[in-house]
N, CA and C atoms as a LAMMPS dump frame, in Angstrom:
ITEM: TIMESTEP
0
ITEM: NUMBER OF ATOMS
162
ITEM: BOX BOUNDS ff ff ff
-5.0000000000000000e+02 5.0000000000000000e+02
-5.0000000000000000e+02 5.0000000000000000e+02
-5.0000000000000000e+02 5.0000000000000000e+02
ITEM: ATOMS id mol type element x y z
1 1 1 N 381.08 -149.065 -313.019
2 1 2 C 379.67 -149.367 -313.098
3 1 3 C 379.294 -149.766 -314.533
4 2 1 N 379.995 -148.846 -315.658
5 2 2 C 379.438 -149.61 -317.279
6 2 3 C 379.945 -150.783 -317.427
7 3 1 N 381.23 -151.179 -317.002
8 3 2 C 381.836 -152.466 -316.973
9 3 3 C 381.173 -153.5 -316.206
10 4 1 N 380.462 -153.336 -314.95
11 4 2 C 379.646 -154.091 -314.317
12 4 3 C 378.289 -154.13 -315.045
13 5 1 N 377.809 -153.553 -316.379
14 5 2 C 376.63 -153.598 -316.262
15 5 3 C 377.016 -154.338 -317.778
16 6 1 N 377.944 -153.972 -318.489
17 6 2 C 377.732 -155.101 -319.562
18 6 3 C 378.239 -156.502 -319.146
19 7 1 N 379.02 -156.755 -318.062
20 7 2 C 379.147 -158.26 -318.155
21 7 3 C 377.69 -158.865 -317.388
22 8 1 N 377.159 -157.565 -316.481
23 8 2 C 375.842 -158.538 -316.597
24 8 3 C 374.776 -158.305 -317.526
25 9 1 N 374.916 -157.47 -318.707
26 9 2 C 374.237 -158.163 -320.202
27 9 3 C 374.551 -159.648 -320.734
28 10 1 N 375.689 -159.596 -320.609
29 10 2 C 376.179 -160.669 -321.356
30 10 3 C 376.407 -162.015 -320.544
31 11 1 N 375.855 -162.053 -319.229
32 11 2 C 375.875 -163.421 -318.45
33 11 3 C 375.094 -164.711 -318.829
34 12 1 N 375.335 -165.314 -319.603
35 12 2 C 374.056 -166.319 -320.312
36 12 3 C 373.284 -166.696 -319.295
37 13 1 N 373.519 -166.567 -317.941
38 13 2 C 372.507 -166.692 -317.08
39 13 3 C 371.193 -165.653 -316.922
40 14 1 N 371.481 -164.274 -317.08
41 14 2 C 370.595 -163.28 -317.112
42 14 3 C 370.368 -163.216 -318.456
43 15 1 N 370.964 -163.785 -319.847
44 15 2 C 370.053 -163.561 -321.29
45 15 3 C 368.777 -163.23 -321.108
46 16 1 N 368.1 -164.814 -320.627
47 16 2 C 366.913 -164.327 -320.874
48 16 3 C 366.117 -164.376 -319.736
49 17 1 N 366.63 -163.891 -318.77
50 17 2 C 365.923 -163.904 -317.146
51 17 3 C 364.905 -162.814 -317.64
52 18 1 N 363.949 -162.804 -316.687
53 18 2 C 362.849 -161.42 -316.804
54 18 3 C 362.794 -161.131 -315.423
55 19 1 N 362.261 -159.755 -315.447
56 19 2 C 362.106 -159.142 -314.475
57 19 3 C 360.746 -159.134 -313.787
58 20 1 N 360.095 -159.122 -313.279
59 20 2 C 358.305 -159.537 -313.157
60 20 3 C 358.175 -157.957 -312.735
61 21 1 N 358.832 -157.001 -312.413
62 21 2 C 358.384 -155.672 -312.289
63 21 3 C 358.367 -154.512 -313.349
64 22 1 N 359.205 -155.093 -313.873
65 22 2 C 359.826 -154.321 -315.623
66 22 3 C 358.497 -154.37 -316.516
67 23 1 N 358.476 -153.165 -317.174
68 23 2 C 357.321 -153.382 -318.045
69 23 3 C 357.501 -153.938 -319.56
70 24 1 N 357.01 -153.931 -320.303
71 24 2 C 357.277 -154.395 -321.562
72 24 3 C 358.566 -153.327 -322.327
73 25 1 N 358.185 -152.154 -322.369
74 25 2 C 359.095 -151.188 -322.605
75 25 3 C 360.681 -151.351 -322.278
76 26 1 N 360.692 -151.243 -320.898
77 26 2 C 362.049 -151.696 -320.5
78 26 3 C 362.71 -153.149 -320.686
79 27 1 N 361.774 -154.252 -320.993
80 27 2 C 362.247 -155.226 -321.387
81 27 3 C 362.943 -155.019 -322.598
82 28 1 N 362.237 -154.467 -323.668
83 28 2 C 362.583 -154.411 -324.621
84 28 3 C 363.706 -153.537 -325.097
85 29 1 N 364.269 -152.889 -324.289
86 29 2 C 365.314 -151.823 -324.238
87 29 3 C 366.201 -152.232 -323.788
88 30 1 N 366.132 -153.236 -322.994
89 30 2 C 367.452 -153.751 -322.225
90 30 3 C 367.93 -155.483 -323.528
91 31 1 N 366.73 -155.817 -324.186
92 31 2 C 367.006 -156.6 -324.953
93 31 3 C 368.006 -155.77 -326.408
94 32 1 N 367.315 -154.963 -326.803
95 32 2 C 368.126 -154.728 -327.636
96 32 3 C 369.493 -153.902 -327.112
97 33 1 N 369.824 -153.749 -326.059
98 33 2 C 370.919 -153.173 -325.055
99 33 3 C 372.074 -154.572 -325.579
100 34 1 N 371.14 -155.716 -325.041
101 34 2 C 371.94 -156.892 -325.536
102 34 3 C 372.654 -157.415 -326.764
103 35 1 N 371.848 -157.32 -327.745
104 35 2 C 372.096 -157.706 -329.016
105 35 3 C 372.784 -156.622 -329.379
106 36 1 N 373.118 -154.945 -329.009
107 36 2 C 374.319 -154.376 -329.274
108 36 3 C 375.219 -154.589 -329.021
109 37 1 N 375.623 -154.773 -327.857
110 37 2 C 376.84 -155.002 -327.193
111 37 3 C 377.327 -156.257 -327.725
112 38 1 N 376.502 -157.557 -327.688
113 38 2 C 376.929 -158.338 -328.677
114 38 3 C 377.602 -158.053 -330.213
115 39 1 N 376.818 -157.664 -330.609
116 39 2 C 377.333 -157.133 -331.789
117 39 3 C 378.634 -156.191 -332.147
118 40 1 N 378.624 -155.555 -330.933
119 40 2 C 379.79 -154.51 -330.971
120 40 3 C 380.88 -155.71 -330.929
121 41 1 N 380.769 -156.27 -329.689
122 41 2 C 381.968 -156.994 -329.281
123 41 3 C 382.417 -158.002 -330.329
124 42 1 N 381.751 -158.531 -331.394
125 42 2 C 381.823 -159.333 -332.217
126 42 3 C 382.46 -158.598 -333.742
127 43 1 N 382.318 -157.798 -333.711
128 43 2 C 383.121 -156.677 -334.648
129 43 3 C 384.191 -156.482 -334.499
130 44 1 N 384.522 -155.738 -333.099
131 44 2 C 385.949 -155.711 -332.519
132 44 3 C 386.595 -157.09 -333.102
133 45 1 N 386.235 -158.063 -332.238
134 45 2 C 387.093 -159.597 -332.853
135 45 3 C 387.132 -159.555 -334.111
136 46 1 N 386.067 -159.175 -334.924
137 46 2 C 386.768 -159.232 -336.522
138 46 3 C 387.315 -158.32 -336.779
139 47 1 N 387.434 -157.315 -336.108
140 47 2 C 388.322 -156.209 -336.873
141 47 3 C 389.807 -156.653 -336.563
142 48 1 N 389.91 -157.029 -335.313
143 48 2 C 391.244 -157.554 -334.732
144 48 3 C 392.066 -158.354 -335.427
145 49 1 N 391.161 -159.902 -335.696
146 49 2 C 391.592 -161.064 -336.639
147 49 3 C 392.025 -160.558 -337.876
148 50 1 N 391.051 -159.736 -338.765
149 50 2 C 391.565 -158.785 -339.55
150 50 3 C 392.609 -158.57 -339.512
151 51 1 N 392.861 -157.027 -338.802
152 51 2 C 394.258 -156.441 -338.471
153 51 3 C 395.487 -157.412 -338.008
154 52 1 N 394.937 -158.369 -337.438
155 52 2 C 396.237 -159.593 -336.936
156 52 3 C 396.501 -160.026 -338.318
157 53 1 N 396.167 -160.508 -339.122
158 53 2 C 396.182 -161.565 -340.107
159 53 3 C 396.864 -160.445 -341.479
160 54 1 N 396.865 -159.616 -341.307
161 54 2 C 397.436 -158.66 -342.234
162 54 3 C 398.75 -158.675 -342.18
């Protein structure tokens, strides 16, 4: 289920879909939900390239 729920963070189809029942709150929680996981995952790759390239 966490594995199903970040690839649908990260579906450029749902980026920036909205929900019309969601309130502002939860929009905004699930946005920055996004831009972590992004971020995480974009670290990993540099830490990797890093560690590869060493």
């Amino acid at each position: 289920m966490f594995l199903k729920k970040i690839l649908y963070y990260l579906n450029p189809l749902n980026l920036f879909h909205r929900d019309p029942e969601a309130d502002v709150n939860l929009r905004m929680m699930h946005g920055v939900n996004k831009i972590s996981i992004l971020l995480f995952l974009i670290c990993m790759i540099v830490l990797a390239v890093r560690w590869l390239t060493k």
